[in-house]
C-alpha positions in Angstrom: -11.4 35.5 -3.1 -7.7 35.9 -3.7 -6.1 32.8 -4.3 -2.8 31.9 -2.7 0.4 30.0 -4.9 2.2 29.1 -2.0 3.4 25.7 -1.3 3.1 24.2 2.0 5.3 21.5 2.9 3.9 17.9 4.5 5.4 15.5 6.5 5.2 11.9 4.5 7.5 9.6 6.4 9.2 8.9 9.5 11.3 6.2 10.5 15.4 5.5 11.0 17.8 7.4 8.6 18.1 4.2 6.8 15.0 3.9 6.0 14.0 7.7 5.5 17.3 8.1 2.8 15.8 4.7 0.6 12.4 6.3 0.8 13.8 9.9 -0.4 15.9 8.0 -3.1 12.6 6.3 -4.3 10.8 9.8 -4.4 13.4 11.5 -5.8 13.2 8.8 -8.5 9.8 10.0 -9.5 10.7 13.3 -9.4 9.1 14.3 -6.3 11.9 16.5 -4.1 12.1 15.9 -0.2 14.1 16.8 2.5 15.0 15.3 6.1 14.2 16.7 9.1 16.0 15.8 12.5 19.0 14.8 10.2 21.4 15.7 12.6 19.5 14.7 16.2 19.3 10.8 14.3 22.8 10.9 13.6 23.8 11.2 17.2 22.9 7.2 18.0 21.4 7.9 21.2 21.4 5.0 24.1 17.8 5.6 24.3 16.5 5.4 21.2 13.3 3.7 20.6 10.9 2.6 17.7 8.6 5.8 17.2 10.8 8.1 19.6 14.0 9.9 19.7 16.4 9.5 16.8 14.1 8.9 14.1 14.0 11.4 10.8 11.0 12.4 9.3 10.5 13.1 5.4 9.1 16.3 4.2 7.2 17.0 0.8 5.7 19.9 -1.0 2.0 19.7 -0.2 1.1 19.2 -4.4 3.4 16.3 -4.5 1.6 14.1 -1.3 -0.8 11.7 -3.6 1.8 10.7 -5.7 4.3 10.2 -2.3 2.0 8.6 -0.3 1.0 5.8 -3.0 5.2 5.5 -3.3 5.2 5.2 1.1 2.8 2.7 1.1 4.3 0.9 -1.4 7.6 1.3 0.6 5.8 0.3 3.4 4.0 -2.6 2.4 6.8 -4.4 0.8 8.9 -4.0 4.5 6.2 -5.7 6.0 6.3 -9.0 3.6 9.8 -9.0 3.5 9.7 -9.3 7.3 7.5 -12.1 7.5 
């Protein structure tokens, strides 16, 4: 069986482009690399944008990178929730 080296890229985050540049910052600090996806579209400030809908960004990753970005995400994530309590 031939065995393939290519990297596959995985979506890891989605949210406002606040929130999707402080989680890229704290990736990026780890030394995982990441881009944004719907940069531009979120940028736009639609009238009707809503939590989960139009305007947000997602985050992408390389597929080998995803255990150590998802423990980072939930960190992110978790720590947004307390502080909003």
């Amino acid at each position: 069986m031939k065995q393939s080296n290519e990297t596959k890229s995985v979506k890891i985050f989605r949210g406002s482009m606040w929130e999707a540049q402080m989680v890229k910052n704290l990736l990026e600090n780890q030394g995982i690399d990441s881009f944004l996806e719907d940069e531009i579209t979120a940028t736009l400030n639609l009238p009707w944008q809503s939590p989960g809908g139009i305007g947000l960004v997602t985050l992408v990753i390389a597929d080998h990178d995803f255990d150590q970005a998802r423990s980072i995400v939930q960190d992110y994530e978790h720590n947004r929730k307390e502080n909003q309590a």
